[in-house]
PyMOL Python script that loads the backbone (N, CA, C, O; Angstrom):
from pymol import cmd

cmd.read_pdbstr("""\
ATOM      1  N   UNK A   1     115.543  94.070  69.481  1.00  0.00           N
ATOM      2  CA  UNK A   1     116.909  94.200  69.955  1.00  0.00           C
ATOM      3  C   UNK A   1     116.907  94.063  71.476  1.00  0.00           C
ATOM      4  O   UNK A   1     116.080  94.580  72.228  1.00  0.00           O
ATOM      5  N   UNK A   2     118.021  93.238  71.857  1.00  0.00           N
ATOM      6  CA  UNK A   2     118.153  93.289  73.456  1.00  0.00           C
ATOM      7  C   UNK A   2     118.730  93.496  74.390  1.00  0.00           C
ATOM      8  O   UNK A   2     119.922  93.247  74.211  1.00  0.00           O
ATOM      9  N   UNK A   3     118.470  93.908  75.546  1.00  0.00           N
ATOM     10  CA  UNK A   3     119.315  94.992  76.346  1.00  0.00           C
ATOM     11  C   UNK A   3     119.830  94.371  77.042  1.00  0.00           C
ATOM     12  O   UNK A   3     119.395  93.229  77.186  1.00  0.00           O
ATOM     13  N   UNK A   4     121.233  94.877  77.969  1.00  0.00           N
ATOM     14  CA  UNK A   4     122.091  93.903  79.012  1.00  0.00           C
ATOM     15  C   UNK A   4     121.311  93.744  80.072  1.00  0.00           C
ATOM     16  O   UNK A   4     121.873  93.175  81.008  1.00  0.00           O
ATOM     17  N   UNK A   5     119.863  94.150  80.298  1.00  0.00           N
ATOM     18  CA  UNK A   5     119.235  94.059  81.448  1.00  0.00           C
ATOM     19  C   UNK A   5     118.370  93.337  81.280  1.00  0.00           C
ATOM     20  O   UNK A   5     117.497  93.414  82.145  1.00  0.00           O
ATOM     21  N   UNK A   6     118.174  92.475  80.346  1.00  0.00           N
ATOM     22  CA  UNK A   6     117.235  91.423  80.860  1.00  0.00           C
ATOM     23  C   UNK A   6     117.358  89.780  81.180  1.00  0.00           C
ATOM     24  O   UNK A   6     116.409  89.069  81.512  1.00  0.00           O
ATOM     25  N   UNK A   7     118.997  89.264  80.972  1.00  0.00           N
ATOM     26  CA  UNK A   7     118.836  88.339  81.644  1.00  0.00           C
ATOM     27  C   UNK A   7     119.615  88.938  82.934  1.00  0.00           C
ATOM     28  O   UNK A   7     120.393  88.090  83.371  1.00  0.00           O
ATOM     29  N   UNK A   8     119.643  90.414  83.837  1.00  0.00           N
ATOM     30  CA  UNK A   8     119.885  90.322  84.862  1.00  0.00           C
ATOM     31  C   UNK A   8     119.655  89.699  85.813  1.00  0.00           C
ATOM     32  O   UNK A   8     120.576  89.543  86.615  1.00  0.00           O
ATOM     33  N   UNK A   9     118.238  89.057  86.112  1.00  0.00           N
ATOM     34  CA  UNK A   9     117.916  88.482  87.243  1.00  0.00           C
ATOM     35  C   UNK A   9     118.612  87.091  86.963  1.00  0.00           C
ATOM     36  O   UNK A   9     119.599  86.976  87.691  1.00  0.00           O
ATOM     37  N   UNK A  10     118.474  86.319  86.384  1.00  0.00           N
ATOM     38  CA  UNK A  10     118.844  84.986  86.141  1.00  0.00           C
ATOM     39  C   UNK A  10     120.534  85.286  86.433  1.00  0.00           C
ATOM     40  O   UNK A  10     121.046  84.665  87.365  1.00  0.00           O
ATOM     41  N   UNK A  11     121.406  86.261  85.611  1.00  0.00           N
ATOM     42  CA  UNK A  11     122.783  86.433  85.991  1.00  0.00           C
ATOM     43  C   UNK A  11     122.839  86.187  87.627  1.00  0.00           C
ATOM     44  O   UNK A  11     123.163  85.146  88.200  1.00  0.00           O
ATOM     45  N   UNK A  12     122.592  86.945  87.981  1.00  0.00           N
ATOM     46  CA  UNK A  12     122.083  87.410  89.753  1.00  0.00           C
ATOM     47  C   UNK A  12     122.166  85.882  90.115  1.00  0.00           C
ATOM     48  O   UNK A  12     123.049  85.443  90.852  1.00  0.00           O
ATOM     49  N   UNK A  13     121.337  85.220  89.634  1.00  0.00           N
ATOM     50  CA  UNK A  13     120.963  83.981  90.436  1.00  0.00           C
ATOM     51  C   UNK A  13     122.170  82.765  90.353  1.00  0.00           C
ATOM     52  O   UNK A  13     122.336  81.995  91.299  1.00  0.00           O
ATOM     53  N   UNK A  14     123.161  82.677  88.841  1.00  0.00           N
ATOM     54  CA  UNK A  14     123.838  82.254  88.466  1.00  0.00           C
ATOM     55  C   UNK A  14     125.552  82.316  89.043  1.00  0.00           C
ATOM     56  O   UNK A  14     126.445  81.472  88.984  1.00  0.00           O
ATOM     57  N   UNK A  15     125.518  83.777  89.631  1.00  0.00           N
ATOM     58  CA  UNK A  15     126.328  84.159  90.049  1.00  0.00           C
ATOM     59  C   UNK A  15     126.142  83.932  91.429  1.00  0.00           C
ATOM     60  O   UNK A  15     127.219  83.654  91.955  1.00  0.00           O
ATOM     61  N   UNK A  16     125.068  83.943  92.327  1.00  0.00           N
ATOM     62  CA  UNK A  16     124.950  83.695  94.000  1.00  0.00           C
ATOM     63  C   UNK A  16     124.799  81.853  93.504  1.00  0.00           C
ATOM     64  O   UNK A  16     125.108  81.165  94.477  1.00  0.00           O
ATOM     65  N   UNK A  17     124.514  81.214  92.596  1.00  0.00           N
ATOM     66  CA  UNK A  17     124.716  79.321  92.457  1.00  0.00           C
ATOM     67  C   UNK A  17     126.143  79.053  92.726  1.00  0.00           C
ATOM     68  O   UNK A  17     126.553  78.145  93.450  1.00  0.00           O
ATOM     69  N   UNK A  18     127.006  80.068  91.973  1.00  0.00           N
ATOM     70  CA  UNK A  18     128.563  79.496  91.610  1.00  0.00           C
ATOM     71  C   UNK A  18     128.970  79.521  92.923  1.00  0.00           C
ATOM     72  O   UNK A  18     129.434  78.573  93.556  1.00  0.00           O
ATOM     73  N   UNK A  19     128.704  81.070  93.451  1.00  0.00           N
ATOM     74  CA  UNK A  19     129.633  80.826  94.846  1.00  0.00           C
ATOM     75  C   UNK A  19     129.126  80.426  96.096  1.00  0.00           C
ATOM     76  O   UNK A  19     129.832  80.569  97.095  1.00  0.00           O
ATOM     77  N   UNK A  20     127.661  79.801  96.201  1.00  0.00           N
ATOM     78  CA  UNK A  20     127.683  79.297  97.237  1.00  0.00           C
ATOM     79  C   UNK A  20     127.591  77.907  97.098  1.00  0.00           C
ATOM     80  O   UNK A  20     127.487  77.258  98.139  1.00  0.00           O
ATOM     81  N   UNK A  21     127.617  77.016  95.480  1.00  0.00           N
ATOM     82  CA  UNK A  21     127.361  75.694  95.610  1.00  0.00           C
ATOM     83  C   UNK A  21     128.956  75.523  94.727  1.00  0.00           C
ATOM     84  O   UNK A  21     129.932  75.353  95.458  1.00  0.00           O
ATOM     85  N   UNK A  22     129.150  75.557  93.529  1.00  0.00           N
ATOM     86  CA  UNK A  22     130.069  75.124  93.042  1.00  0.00           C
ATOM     87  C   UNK A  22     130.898  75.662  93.297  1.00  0.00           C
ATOM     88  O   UNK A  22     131.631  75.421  92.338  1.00  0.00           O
ATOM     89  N   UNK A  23     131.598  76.488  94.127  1.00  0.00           N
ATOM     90  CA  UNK A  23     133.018  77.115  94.859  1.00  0.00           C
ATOM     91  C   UNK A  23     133.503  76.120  95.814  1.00  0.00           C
ATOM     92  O   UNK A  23     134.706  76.032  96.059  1.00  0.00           O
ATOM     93  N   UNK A  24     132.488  75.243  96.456  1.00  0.00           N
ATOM     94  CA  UNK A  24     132.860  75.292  97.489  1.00  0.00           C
ATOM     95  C   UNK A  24     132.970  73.914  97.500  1.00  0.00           C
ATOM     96  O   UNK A  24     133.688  73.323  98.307  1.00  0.00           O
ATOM     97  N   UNK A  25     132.265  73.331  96.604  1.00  0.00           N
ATOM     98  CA  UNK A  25     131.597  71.479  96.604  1.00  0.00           C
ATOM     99  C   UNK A  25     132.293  70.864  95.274  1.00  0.00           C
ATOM    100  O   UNK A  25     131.535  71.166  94.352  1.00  0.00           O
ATOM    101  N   UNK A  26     133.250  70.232  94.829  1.00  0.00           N
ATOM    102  CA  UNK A  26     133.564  69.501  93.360  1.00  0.00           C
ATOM    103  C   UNK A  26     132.743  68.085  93.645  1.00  0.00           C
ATOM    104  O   UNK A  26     132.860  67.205  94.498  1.00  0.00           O
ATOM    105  N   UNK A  27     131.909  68.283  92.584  1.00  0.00           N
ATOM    106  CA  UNK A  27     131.288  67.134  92.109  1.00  0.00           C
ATOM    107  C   UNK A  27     131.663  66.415  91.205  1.00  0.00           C
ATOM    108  O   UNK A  27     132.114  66.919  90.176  1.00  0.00           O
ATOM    109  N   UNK A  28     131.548  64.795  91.399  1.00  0.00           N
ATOM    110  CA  UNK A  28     132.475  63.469  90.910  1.00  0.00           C
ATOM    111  C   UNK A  28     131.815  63.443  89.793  1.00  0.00           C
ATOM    112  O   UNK A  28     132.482  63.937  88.883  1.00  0.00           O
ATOM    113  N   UNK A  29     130.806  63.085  89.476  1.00  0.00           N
ATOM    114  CA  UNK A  29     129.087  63.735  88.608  1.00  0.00           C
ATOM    115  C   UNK A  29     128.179  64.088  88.152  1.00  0.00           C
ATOM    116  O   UNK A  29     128.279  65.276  88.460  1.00  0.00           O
ATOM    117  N   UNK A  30     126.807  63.980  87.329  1.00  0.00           N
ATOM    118  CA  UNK A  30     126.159  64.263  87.504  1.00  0.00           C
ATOM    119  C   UNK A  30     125.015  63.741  88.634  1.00  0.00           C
ATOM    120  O   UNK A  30     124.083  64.456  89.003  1.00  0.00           O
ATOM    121  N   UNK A  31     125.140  63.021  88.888  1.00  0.00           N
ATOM    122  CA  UNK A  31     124.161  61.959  89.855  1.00  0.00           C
ATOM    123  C   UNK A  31     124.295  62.506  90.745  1.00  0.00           C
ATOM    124  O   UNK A  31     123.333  63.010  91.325  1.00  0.00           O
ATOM    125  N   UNK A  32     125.754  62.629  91.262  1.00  0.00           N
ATOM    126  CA  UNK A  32     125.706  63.751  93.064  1.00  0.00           C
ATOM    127  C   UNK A  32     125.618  65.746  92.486  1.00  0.00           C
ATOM    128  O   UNK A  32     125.496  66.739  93.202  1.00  0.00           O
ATOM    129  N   UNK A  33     125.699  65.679  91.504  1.00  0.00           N
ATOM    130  CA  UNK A  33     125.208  67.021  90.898  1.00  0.00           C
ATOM    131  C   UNK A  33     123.343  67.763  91.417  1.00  0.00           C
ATOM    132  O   UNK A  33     122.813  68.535  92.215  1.00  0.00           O
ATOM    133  N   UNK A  34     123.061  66.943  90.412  1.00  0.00           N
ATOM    134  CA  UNK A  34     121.245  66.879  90.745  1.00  0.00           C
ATOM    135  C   UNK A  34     120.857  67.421  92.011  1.00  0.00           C
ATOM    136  O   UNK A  34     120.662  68.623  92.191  1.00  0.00           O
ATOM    137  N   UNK A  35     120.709  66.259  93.164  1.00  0.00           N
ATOM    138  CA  UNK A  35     120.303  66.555  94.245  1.00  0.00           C
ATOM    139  C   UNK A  35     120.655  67.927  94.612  1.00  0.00           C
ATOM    140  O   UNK A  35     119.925  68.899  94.811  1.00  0.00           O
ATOM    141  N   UNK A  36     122.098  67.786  94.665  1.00  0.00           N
ATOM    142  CA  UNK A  36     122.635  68.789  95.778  1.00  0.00           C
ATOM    143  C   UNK A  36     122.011  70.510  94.311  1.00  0.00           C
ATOM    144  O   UNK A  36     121.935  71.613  94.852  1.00  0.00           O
ATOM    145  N   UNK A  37     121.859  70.485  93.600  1.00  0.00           N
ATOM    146  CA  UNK A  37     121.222  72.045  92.594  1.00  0.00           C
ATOM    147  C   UNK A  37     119.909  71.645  93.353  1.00  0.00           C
ATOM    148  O   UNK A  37     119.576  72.400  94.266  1.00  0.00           O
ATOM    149  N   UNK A  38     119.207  70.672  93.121  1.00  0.00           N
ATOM    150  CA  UNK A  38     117.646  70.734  93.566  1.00  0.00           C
ATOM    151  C   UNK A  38     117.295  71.474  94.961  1.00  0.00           C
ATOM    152  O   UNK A  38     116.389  72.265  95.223  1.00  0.00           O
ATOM    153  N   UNK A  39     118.749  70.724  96.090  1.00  0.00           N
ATOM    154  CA  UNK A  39     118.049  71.087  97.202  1.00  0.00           C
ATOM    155  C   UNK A  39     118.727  72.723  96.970  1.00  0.00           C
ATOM    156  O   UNK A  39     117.935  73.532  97.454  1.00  0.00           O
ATOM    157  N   UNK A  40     119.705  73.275  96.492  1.00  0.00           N
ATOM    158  CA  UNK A  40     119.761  74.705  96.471  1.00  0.00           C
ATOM    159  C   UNK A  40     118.708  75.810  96.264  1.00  0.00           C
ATOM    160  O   UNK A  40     118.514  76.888  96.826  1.00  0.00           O
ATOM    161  N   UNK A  41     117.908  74.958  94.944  1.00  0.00           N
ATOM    162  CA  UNK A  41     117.115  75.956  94.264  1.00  0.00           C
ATOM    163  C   UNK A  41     115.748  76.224  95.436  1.00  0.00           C
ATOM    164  O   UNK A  41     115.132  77.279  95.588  1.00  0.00           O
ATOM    165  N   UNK A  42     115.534  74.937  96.156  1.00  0.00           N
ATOM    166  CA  UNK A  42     114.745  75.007  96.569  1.00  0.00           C
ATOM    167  C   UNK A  42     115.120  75.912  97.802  1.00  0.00           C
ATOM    168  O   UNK A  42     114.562  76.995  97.977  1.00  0.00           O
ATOM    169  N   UNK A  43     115.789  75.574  98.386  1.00  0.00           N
ATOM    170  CA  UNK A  43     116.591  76.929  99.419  1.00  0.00           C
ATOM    171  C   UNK A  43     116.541  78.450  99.197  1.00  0.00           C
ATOM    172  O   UNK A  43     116.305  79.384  99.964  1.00  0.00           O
ATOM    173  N   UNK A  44     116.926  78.367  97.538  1.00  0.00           N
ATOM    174  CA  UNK A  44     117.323  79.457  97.308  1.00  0.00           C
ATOM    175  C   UNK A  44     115.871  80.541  97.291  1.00  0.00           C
ATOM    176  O   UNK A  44     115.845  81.763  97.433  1.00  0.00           O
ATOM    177  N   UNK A  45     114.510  79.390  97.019  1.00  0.00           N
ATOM    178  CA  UNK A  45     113.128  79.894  96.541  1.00  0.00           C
ATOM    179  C   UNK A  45     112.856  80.199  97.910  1.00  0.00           C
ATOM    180  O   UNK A  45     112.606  81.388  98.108  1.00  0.00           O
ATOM    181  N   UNK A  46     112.835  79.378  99.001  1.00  0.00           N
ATOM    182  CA  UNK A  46     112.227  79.008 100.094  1.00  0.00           C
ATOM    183  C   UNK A  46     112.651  79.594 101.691  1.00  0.00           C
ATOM    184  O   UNK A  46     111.902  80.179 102.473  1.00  0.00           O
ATOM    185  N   UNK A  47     113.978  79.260 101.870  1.00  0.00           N
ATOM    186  CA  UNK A  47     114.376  79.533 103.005  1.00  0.00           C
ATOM    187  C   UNK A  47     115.636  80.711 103.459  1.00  0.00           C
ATOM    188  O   UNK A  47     116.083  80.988 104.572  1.00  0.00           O
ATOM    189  N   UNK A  48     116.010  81.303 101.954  1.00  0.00           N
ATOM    190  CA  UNK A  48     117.030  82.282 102.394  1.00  0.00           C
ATOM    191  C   UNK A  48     116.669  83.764 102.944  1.00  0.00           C
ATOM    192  O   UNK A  48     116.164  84.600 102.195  1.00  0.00           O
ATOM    193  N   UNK A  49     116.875  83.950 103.891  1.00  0.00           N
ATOM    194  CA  UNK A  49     116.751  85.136 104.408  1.00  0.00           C
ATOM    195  C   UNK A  49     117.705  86.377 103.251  1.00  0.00           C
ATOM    196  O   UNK A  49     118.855  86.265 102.826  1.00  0.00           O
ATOM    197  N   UNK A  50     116.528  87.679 102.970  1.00  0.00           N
ATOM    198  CA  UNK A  50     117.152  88.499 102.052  1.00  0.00           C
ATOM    199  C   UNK A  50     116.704  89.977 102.796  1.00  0.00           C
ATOM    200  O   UNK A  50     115.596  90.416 103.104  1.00  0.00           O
ATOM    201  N   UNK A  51     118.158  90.569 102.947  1.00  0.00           N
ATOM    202  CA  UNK A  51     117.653  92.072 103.476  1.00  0.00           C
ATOM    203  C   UNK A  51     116.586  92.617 102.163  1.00  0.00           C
ATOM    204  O   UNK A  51     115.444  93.033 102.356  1.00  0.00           O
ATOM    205  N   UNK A  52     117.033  92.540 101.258  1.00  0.00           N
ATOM    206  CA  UNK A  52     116.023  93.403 100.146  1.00  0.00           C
ATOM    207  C   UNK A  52     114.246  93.126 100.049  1.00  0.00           C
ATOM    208  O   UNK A  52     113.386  93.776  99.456  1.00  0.00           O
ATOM    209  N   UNK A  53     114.107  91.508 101.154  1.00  0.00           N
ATOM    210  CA  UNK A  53     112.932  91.784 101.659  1.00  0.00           C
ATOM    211  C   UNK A  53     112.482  91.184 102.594  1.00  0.00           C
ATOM    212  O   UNK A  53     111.845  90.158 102.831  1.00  0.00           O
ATOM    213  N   UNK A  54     113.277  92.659 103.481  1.00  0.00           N
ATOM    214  CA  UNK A  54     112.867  93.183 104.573  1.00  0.00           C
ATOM    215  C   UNK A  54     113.079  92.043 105.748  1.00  0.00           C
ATOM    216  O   UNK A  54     112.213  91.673 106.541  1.00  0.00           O
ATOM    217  N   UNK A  55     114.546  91.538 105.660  1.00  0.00           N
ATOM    218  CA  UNK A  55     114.809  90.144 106.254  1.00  0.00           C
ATOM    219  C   UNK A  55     114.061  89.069 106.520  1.00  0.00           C
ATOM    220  O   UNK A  55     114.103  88.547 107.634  1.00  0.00           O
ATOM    221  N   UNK A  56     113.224  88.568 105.459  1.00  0.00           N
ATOM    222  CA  UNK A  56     112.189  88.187 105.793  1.00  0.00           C
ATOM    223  C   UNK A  56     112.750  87.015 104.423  1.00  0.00           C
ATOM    224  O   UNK A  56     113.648  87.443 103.696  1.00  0.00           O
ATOM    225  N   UNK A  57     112.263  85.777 104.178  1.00  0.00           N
ATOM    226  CA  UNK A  57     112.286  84.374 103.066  1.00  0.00           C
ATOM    227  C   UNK A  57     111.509  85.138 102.134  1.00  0.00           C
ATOM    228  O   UNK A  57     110.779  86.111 102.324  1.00  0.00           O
ATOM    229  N   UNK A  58     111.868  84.381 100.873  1.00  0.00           N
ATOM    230  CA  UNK A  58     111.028  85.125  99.657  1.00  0.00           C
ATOM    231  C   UNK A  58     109.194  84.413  99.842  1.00  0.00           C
ATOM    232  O   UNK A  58     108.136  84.884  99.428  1.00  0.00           O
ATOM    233  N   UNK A  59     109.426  83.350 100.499  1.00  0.00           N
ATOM    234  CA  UNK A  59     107.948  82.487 100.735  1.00  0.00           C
ATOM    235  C   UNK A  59     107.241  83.373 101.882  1.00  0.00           C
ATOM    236  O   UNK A  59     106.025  83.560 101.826  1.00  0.00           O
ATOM    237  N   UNK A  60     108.070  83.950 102.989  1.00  0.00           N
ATOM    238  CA  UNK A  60     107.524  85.025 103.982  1.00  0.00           C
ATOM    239  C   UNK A  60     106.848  85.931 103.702  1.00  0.00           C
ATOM    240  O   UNK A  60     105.722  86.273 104.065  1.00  0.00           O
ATOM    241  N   UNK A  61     108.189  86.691 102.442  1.00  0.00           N
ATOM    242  CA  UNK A  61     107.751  87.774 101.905  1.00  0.00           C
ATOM    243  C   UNK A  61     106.306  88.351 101.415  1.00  0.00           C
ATOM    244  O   UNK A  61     105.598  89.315 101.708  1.00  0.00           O
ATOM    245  N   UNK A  62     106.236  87.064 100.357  1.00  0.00           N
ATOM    246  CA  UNK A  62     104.977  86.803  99.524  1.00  0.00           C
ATOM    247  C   UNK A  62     103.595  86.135 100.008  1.00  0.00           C
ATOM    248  O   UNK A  62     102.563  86.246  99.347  1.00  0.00           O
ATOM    249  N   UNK A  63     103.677  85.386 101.297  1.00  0.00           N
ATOM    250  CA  UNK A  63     102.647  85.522 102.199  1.00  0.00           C
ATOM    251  C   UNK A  63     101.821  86.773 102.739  1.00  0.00           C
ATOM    252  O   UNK A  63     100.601  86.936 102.716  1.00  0.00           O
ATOM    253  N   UNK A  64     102.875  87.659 103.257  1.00  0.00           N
ATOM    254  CA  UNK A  64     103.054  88.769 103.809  1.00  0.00           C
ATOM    255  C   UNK A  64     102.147  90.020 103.030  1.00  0.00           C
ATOM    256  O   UNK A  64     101.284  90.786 103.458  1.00  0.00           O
ATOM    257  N   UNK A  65     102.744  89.847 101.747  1.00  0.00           N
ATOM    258  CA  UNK A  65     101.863  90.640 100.806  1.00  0.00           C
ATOM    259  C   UNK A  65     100.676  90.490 100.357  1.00  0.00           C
ATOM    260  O   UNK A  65      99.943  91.474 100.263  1.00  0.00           O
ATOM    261  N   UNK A  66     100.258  89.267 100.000  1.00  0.00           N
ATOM    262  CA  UNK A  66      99.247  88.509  99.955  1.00  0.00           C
ATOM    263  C   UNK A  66      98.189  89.046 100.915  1.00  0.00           C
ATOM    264  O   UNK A  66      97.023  89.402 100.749  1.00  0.00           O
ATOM    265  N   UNK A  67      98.961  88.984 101.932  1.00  0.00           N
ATOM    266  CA  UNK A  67      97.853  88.651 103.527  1.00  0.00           C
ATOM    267  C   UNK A  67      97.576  90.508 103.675  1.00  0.00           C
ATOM    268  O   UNK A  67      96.628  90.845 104.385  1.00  0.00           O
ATOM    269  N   UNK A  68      98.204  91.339 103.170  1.00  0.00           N
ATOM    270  CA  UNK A  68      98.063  92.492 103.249  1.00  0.00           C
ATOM    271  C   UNK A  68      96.505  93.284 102.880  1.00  0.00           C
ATOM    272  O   UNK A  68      96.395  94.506 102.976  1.00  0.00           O
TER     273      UNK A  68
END
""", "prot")
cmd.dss("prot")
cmd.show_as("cartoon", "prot")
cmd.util.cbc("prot")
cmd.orient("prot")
């Protein structure tokens, strides 16, 4: 049986996609679709600064710990 908490993280992620890519951008397609999700996700993995860690990129973050 399954609980409302486990596709939380993915919700989370679904919900920060809508409003910072499809709120703001109507796409004619899928063709100008693609790119512009790819370069998000990769943003979203790579370069967003997140107080929850420790204002630092999730790629920072996980260096950081690593290197610990």
């Amino acid at each position: 049986k399954g609980n409302c908490y486990d596709n939380a993280v993915m919700e989370n992620f679904f919900g920060h996609l809508k409003e910072e890519l499809f709120h703001h951008v109507r796409f004619l397609n899928t063709d100008a679709l693609a790119p512009a999700l790819h370069e998000y996700i990769h943003w979203y993995n790579n370069d967003r600064i997140s107080t929850k860690l420790e204002g630092l990129s999730p790629v920072q973050y996980r260096a950081q710990a690593l290197a610990a």
